[in-house]
N, CA and C atoms as a LAMMPS dump frame, in Angstrom:
ITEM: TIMESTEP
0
ITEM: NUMBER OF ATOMS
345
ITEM: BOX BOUNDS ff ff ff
-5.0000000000000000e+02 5.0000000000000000e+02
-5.0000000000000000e+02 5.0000000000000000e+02
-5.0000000000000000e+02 5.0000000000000000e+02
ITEM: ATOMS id mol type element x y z
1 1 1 N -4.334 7.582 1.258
2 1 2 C -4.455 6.639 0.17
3 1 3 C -5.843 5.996 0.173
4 2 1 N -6.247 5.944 1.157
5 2 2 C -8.1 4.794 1.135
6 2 3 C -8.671 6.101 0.321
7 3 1 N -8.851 7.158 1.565
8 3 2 C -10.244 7.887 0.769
9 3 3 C -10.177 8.405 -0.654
10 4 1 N -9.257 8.82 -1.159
11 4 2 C -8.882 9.28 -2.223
12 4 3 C -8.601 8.075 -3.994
13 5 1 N -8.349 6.69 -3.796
14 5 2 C -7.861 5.93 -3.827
15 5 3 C -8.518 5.237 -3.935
16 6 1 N -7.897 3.83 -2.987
17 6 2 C -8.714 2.979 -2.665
18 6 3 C -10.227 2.292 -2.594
19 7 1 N -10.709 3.895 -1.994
20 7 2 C -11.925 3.477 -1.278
21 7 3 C -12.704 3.841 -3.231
22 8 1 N -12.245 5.04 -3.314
23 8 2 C -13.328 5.39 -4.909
24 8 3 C -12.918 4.617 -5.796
25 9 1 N -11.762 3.035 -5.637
26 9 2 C -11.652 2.55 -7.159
27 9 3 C -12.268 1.344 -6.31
28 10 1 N -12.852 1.176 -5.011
29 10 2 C -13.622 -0.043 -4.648
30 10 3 C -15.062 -0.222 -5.008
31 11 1 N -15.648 1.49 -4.786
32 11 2 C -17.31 1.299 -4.918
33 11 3 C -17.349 1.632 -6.592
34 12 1 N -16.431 2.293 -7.001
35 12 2 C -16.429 2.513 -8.434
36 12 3 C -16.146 1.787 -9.593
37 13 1 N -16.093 0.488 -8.867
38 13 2 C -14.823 -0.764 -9.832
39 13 3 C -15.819 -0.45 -11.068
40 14 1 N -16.734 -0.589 -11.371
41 14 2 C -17.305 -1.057 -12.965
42 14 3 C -16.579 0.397 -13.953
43 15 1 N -16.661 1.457 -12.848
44 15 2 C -16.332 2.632 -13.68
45 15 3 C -14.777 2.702 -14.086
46 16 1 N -13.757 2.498 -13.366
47 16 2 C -12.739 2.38 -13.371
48 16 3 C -11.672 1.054 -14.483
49 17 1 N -12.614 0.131 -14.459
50 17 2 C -12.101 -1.002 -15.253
51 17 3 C -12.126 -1.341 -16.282
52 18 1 N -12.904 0.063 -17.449
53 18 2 C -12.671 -0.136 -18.543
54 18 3 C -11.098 0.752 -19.314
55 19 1 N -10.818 1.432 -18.349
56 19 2 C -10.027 2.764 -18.902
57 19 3 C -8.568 2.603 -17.058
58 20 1 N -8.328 1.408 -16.812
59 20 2 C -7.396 1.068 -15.936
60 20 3 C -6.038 0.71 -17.119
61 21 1 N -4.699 0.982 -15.84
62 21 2 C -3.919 0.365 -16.839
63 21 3 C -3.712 -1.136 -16.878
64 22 1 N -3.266 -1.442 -17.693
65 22 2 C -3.582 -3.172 -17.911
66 22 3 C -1.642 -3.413 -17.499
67 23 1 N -1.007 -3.679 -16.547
68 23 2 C 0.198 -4.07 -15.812
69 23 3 C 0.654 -4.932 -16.176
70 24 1 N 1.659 -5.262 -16.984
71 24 2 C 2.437 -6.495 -17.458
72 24 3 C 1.251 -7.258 -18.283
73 25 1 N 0.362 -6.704 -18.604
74 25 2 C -0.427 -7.704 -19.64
75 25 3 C -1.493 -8.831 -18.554
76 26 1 N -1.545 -7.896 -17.452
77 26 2 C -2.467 -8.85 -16.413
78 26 3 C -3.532 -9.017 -16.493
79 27 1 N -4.189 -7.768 -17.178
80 27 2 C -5.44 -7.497 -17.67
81 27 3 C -6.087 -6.13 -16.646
82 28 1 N -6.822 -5.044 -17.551
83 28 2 C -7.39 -4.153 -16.717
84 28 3 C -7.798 -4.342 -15.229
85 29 1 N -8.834 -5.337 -14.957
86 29 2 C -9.766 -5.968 -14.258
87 29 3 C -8.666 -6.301 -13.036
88 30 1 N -7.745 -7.268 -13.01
89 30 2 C -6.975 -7.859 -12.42
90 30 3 C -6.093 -6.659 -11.583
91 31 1 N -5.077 -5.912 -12.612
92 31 2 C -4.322 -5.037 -12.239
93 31 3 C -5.285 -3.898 -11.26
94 32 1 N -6.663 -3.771 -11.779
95 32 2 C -7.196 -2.671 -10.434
96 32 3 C -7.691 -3.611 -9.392
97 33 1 N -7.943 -4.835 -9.364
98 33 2 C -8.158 -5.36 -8.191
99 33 3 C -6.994 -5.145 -7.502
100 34 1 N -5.729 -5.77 -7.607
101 34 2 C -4.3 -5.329 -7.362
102 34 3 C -4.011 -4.002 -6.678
103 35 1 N -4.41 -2.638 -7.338
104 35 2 C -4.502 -1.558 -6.928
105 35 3 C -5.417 -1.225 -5.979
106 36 1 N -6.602 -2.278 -5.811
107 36 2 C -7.348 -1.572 -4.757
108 36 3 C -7.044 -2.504 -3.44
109 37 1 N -6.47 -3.643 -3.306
110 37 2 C -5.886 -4.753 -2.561
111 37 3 C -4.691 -3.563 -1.833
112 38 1 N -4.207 -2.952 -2.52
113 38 2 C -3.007 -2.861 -2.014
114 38 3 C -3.531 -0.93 -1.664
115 39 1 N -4.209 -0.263 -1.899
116 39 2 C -4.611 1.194 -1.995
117 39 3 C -5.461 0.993 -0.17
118 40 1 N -6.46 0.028 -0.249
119 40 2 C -7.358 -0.158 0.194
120 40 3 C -7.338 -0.837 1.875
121 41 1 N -6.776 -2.034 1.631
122 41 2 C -7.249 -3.012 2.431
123 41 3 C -5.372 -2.838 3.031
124 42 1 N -4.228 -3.046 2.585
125 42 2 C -3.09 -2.715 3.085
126 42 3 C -2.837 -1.5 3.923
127 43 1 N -3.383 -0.658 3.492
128 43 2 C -3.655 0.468 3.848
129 43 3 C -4.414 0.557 4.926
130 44 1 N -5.089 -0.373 5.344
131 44 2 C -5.752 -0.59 6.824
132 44 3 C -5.054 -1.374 7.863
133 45 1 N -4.328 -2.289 7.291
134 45 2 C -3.182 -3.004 7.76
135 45 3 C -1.806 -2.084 8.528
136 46 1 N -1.661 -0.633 7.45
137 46 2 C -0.852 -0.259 8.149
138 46 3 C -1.196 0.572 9.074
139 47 1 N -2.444 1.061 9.169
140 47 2 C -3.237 1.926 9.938
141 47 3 C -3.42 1.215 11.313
142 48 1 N -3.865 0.312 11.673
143 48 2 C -3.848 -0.501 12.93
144 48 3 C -2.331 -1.371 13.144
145 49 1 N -1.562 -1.291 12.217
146 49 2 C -0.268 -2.097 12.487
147 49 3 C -0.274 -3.503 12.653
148 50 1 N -0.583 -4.154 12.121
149 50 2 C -0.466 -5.457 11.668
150 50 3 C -0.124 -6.035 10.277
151 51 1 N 1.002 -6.619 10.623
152 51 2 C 2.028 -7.035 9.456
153 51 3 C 2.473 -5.834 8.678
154 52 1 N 3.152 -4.511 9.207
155 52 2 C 3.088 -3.904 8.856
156 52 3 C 4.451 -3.979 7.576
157 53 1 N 5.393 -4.164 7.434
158 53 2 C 6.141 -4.619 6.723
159 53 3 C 5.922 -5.176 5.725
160 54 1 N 4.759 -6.189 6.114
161 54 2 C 4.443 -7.353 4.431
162 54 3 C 3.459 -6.137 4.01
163 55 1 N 2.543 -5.331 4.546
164 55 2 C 1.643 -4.778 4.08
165 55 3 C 1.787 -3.522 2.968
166 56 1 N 3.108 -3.24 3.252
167 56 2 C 3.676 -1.8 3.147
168 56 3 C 4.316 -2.631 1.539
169 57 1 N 4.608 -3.252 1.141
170 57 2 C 5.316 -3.992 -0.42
171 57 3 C 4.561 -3.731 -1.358
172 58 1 N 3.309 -4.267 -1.3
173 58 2 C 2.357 -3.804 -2.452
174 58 3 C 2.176 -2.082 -2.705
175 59 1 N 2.523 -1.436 -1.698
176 59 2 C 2.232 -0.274 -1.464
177 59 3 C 3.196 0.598 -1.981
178 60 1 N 4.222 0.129 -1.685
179 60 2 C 5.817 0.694 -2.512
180 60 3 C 5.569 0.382 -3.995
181 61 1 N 5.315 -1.198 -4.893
182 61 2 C 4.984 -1.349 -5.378
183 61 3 C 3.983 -0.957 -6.254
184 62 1 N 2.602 -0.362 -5.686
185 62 2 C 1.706 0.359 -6.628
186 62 3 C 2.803 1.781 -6.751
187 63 1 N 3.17 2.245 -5.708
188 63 2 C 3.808 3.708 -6.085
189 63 3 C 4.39 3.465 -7.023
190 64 1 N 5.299 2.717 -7.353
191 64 2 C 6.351 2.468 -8.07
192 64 3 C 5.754 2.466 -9.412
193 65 1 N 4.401 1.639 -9.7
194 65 2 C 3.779 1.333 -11.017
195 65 3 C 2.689 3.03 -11.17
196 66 1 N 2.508 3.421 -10.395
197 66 2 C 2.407 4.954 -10.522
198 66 3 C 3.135 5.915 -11.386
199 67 1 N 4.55 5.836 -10.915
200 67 2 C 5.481 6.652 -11.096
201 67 3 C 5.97 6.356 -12.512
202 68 1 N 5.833 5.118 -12.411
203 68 2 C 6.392 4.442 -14.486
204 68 3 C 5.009 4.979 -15.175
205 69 1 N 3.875 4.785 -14.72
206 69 2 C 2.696 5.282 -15.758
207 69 3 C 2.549 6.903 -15.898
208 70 1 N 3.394 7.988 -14.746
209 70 2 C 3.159 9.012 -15.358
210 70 3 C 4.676 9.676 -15.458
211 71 1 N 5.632 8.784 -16.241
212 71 2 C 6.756 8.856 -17.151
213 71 3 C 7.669 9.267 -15.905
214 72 1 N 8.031 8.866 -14.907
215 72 2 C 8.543 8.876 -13.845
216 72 3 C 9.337 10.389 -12.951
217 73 1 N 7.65 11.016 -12.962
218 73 2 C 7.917 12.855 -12.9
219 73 3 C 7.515 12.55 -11.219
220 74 1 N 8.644 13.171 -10.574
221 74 2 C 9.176 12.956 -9.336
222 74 3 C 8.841 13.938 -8.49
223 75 1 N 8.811 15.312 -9.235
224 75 2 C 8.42 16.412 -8.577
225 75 3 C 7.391 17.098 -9.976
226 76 1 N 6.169 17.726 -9.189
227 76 2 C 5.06 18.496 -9.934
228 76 3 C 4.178 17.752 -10.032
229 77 1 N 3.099 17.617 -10.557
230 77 2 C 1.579 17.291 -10.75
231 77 3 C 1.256 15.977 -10.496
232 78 1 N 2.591 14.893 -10.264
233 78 2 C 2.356 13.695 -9.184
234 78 3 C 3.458 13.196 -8.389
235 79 1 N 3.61 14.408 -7.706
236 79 2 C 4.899 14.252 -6.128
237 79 3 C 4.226 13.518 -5.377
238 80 1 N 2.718 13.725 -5.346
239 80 2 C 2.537 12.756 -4.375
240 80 3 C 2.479 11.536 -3.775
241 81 1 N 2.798 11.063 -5.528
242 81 2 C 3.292 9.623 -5.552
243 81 3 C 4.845 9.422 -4.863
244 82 1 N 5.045 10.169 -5.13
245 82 2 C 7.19 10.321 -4.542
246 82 3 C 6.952 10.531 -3.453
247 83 1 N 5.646 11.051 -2.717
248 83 2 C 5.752 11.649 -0.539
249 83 3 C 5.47 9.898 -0.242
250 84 1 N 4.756 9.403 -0.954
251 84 2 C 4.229 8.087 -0.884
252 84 3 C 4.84 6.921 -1.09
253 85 1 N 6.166 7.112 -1.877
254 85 2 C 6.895 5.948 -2.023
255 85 3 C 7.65 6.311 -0.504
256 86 1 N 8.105 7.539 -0.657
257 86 2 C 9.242 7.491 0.283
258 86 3 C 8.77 7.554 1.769
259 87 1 N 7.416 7.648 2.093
260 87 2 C 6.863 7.2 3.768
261 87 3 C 6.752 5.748 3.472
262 88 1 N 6.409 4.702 2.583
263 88 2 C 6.62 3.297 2.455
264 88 3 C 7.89 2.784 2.689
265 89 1 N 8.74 3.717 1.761
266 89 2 C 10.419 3.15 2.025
267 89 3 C 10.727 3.565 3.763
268 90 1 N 9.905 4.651 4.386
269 90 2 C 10.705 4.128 5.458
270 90 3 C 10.072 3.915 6.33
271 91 1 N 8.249 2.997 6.379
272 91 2 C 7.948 2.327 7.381
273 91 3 C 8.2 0.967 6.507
274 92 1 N 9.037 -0.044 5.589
275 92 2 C 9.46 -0.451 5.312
276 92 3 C 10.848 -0.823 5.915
277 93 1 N 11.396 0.369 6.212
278 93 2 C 12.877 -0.063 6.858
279 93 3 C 12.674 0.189 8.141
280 94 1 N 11.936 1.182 8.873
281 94 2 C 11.906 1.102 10.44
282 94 3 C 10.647 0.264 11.01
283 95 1 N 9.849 -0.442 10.139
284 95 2 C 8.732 -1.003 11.024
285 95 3 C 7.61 -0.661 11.634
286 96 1 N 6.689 -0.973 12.587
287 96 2 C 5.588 -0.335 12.804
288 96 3 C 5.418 -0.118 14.068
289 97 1 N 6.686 -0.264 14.859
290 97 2 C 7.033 0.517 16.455
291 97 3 C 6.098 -0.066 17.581
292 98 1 N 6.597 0.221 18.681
293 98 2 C 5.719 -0.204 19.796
294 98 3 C 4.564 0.078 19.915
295 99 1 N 3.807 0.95 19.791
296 99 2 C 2.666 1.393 19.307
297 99 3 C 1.688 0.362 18.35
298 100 1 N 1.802 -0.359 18.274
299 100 2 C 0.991 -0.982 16.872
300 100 3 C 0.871 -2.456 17.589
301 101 1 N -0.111 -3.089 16.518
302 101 2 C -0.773 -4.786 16.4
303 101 3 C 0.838 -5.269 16.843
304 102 1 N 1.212 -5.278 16.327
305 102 2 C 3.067 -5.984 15.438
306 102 3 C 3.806 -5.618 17.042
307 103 1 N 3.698 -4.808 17.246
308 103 2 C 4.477 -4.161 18.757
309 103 3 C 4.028 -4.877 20.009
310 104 1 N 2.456 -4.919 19.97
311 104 2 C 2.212 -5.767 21.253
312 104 3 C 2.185 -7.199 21.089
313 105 1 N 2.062 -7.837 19.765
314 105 2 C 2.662 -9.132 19.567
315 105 3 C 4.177 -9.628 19.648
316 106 1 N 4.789 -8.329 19.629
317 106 2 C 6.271 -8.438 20.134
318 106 3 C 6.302 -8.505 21.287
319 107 1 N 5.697 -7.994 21.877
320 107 2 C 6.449 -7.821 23.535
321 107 3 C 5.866 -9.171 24.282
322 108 1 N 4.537 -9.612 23.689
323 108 2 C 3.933 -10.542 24.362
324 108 3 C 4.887 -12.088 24.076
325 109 1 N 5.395 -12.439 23.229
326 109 2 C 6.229 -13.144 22.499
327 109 3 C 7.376 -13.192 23.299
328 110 1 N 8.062 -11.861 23.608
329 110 2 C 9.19 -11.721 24.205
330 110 3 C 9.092 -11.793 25.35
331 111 1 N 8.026 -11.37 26.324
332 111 2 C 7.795 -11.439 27.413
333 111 3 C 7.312 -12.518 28.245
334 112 1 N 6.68 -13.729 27.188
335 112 2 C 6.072 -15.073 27.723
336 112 3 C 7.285 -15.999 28.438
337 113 1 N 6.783 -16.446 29.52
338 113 2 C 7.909 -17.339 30.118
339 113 3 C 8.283 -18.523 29.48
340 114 1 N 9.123 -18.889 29.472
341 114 2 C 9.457 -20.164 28.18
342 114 3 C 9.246 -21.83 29.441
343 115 1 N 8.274 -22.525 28.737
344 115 2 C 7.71 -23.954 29.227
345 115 3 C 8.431 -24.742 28.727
């Protein structure tokens, strides 16, 4: 999602923001900041694992506003929006594991002696 995504609607914003979709009437401008907030910078969040859960919403969320803008085609010329909802839906429901930011703030939490 960054390199493909993210990263080309960050250095590209002037190009991208005349011909973006405009989301509930938010305005072009707004709605791709939105998209690149959540393409971009969440997307790094879940990559190092921190807050991985809150990070992963916007992310389900853009898929979701994906999938309504290209008439909600599930399989063919944008599945990849559907591989993408459904790895969100399930580091959404299983979390971001011992392995991650979120994991060693767990154990340290759990493991501190109580004063």
């Amino acid at each position: 999602m960054i390199p493909s995504h993210g990263y080309a609607k960050l250095t590209h914003f002037q190009d991208f923001k005349t011909d973006f979709v405009d989301f509930m009437g938010l305005g072009m401008e707004v709605s791709l900041g939105l998209a690149i907030f959540a393409e971009f910078f969440c997307s790094i969040l879940i990559i190092i694992g921190l807050g991985t859960r809150l990070a992963v919403i916007p992310l389900i969320f853009t898929a979701l506003v994906i999938l309504s803008v290209h008439n909600w085609e599930l399989i063919g010329e944008h599945e990849l929006a559907t591989a993408f909802l459904i790895g969100y839906l399930a580091i959404l429901i299983l979390g971001s594991g011992d392995y991650s930011l979120d994991g060693l703030i767990r154990k340290k939490t759990t493991s501190a002696p109580n004063q």
